[in-house]
C-alpha positions in Angstrom: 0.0 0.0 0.0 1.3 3.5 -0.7 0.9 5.6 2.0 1.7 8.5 -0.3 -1.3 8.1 -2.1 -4.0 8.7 1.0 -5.8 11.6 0.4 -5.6 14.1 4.0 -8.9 14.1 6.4 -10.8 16.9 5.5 -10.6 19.8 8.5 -13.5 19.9 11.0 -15.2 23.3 11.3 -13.9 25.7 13.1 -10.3 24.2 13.5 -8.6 27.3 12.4 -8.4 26.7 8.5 -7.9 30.0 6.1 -11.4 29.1 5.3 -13.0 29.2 8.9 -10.7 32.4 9.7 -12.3 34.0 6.4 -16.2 33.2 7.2 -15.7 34.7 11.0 -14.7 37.6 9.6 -17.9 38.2 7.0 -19.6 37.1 9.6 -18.4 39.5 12.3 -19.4 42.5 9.5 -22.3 41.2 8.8 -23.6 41.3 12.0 -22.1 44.9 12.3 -23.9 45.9 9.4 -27.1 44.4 10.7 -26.8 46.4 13.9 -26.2 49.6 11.9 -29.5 49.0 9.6 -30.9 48.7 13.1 -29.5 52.3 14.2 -30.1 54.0 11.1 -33.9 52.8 11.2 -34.3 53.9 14.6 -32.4 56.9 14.1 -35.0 57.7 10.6 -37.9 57.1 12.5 -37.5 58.9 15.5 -36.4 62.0 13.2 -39.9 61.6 11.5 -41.7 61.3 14.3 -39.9 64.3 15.5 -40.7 66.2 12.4 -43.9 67.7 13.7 -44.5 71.4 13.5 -44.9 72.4 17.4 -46.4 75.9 18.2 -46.3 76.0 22.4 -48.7 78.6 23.7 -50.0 79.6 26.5 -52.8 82.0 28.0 -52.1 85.4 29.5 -55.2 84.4 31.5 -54.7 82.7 35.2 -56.9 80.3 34.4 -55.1 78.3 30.7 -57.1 76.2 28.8 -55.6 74.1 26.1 -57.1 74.1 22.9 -58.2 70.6 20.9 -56.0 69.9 18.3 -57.3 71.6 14.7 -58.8 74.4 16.6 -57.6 78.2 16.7 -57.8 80.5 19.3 -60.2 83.5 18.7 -57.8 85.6 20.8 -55.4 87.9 19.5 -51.9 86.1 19.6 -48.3 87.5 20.9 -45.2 86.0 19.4 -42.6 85.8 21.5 -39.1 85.6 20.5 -35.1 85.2 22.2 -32.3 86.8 21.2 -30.2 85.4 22.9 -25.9 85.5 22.6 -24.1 87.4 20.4 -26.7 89.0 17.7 -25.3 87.8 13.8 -26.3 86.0 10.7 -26.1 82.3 10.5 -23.0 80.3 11.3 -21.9 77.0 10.8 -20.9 75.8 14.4 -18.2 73.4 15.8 -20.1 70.3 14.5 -20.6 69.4 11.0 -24.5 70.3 10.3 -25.0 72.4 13.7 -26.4 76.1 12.8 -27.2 79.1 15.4 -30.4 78.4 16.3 -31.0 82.4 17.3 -29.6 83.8 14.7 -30.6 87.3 12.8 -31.6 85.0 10.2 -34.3 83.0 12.6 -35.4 86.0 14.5 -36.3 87.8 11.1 -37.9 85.1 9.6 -40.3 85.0 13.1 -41.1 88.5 13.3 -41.9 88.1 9.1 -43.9 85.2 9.7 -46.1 87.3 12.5 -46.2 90.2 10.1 -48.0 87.9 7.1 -50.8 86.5 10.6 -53.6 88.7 11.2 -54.2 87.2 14.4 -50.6 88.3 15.6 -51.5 91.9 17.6 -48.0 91.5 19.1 -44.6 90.8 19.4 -42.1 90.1 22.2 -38.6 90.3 21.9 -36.7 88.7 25.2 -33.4 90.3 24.9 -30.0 89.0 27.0 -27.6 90.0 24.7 -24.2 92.1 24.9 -25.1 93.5 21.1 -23.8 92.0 17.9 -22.7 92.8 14.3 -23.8 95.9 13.0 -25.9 94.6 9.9 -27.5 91.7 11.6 -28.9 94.5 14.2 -30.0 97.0 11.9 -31.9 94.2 10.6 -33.8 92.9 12.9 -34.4 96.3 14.0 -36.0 97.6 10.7 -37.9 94.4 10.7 -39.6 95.0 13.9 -40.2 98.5 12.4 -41.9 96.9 9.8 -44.4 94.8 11.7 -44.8 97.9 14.5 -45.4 100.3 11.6 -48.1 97.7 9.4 -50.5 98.3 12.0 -52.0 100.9 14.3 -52.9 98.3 16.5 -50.0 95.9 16.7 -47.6 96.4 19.6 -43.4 95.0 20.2 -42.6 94.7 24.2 -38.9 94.0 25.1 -38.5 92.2 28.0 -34.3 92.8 28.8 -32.8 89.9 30.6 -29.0 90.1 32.5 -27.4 92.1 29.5 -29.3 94.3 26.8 -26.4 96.0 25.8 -25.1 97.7 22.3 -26.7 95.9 20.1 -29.1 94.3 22.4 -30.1 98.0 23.2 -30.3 98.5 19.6 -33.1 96.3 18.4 -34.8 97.1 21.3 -35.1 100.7 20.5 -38.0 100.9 18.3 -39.7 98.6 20.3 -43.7 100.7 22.4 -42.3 100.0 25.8 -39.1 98.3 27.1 -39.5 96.3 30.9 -36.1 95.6 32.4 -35.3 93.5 35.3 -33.8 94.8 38.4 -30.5 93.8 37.9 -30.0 93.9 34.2 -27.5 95.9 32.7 -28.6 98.2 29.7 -26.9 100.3 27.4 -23.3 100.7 26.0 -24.2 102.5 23.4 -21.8 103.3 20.7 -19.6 101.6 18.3 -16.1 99.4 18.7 -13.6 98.3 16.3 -11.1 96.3 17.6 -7.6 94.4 16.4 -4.4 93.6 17.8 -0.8 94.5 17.8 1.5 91.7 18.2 4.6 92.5 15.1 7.3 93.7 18.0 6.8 90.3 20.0 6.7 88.1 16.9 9.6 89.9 15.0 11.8 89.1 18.1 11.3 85.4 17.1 12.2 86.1 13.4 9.0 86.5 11.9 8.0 89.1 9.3 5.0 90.2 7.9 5.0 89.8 3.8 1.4 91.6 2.6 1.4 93.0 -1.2 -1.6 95.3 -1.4 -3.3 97.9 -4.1 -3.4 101.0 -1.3 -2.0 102.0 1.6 -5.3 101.3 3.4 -6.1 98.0 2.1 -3.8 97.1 4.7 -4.8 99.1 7.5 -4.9 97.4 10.9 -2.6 94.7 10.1 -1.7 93.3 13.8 1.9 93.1 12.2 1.9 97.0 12.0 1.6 100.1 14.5 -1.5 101.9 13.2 -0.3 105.4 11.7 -2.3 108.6 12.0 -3.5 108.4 8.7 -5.2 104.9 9.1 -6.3 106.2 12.6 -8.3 108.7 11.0 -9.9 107.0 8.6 -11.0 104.4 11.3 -12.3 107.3 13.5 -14.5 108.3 10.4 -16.2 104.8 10.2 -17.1 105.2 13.5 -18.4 108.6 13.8 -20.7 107.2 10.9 -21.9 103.9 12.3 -22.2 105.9 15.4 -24.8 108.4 14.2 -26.8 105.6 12.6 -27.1 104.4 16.5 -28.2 107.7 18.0 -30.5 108.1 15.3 -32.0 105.1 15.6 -32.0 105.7 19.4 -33.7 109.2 19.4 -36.6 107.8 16.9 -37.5 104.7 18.9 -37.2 106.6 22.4 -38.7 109.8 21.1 -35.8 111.8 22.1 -33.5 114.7 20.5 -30.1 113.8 19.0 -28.3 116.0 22.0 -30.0 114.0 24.2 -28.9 110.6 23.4 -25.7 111.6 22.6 -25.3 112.6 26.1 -26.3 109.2 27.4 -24.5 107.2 24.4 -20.5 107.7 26.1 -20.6 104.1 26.0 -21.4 103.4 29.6 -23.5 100.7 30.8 -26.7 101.6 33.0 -28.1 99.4 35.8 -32.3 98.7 35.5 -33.1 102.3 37.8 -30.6 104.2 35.9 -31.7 103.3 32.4 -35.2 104.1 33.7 -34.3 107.8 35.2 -32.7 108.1 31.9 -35.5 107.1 29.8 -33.7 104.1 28.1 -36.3 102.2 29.2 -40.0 101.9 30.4 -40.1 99.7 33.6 -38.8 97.6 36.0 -40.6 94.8 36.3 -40.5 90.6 35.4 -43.2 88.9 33.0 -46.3 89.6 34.8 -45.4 93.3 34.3 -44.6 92.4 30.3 -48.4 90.8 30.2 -49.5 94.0 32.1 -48.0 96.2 29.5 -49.2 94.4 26.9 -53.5 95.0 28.1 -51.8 98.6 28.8 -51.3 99.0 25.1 -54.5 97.5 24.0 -54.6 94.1 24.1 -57.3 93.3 26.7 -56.7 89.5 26.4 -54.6 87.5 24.4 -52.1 84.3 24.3 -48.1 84.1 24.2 -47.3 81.7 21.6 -44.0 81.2 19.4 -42.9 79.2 16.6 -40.8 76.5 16.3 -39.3 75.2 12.9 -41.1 72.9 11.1 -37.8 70.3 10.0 -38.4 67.8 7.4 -36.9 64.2 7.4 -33.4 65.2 6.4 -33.3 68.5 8.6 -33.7 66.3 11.4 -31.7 63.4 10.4 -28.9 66.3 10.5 -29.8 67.8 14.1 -29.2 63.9 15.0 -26.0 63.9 13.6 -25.1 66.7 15.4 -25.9 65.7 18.7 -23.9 62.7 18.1 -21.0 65.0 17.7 -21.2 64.6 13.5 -19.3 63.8 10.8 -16.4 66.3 10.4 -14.1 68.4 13.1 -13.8 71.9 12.5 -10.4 73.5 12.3 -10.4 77.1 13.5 -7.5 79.3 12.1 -5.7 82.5 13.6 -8.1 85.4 12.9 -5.4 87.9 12.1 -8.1 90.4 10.9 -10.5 93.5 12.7 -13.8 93.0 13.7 -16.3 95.9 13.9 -19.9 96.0 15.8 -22.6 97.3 18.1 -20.3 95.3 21.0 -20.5 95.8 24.7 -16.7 95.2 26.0 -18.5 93.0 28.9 -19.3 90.5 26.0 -14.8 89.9 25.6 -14.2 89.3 29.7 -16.7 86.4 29.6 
């Protein structure tokens, strides 16, 4: 018998072949792709459950009632809306689908949407911001013009929260009657342009600023250079604009003269009593004195309501994503350029 000839003894399963190695593997991803399909079908559905227009109201009245669903209340409706932060146009945040949620953007769109309702008498703007960019504020605050102005008998409150400053004082100005807390701070009017000088320290390490410009002042403000008189002036001219914008829009919202508010616009912050002696403001108060205003101005009876984003099936897939941290990291870079707005300096020491 040739012993050569004797075919081997086929493996048994699992004995650590090429071919059992190779089968725990596809199986291993198969199973992770099961429990993915698992996740993302979880994840789709909860999104499109979630993807339900939500108004939350509620009644100015002591006693609320809820309304059935499909219904509409008769009463004349308030929409209330935050600033909140640092007042600008959309941004794309730290994660890779997240937006600012209060941006000028969002708080236009609201005060748009209330101006197209007829059942929207009012609008109240909760303010806790230290100001903002100076187009994003001008803005919202000719918007709020808009709806005050489209109607004799349709009314803006602001209601100032912990810090209604520059910009936050701003939009506010245009506004029938302004209730501050006790301890907010209020005012900083004026105008700041900022950058920084930082050439001497970095040319003591050997570094040099190379910039290859069309003017002298397309330059200007370079943190690599000292800022000459030339460029000083022409930044001082910017201001005194931008500035005069602010008072005016302060002495037409607060019914004051020019003189007046330039006299209270030094850039100094004023606490809730001081802003009222000064006439910044209407009263001190919290939201039951907001509701009392409102009936003050006209509105015998009506609801708070506001409105939240109606997201469709993507949108929301995205805000998922986000929470989960996303897809993508965000690399911020040196700012090496100036940044101009309706700022309180409080807003910087935070």
């Amino acid at each position: 018998m040739n012993l050569n000839n004797i075919p081997d003894a086929p493996l048994p399963p699992g004995s650590g072949g090429r071919g059992g190695r190779s089968c725990g593997c596809l199986g291993f991803l198969g199973a992770l792709l099961i429990c993915f399909a698992i996740l993302m079908t979880a994840l789709a559905i909860f999104a499109l459950a979630s993807g339900v227009k939500d108004i939350a109201a509620h009644v100015c009245d002591p006693e609320k009632t809820e309304e059935s669903e499909g219904t509409k209340s008769l009463k004349p409706q308030v929409v209330s809306i935050e600033v909140r932060g640092a007042i600008s146009f959309a941004e794309r945040g730290s994660r890779f689908w997240e937006e600012k949620k209060d941006s000028a953007d969002s708080i236009v769109d609201a005060i748009e949407e209330s101006l197209k309702d007829s059942s929207v008498r009012g609008l109240l703007l909760t303010v806790n911001s230290p100001g903002g960019e100076i187009t994003a504020c001008d803005v919202i605050d000719q918007a709020v013009q808009k709806f005050k102005n489209s109607s004799s008998n349709r009314y803006v409150v602001v209601y100032m929260q912990e810090l209604a400053a520059s910009g936050g004082y701003y939009i506010s100005a245009h506004a029938d009657k302004i209730v501050i807390t006790p301890t907010t701070l209020t005012g900083s009017i004026g105008v700041i342009m900022q950058t920084y000088q930082y050439g001497d320290a970095l040319r003591k390490l050997g570094v040099s600023d190379v910039t290859f410009t069309s003017g002298p002042m397309k330059d200007m403000l370079n943190p690599m250079h000292s800022v000459s008189p030339e460029v000083s002036n022409v930044v001082h001219s910017v201001i005194g604009e931008l500035y005069d914008r602010f008072v005016g829009v302060i002495a037409d919202g607060r019914h004051m003269s020019v003189e007046k508010v330039k006299e209270l616009a030094d850039g100094r912050i004023y606490t809730a009593k001081q802003a009222v002696d000064a006439g910044l403001v209407d009263k001190i108060g919290y939201m039951d004195e907001v509701e009392k205003t409102f009936r003050e101005l006209g509105l015998s009876e009506f609801e708070i309501m506001e409105y939240s984003e109606e997201k469709d099936f993507i949108e929301n897939l995205k805000d998922i994503f986000s929470l989960t941290g996303g897809f993508s990291p965000k690399l911020e870079l040196p700012k090496r350029g100036w940044r101009t707005g309706y700022y309180s300096p409080f807003y910087f020491e935070r």
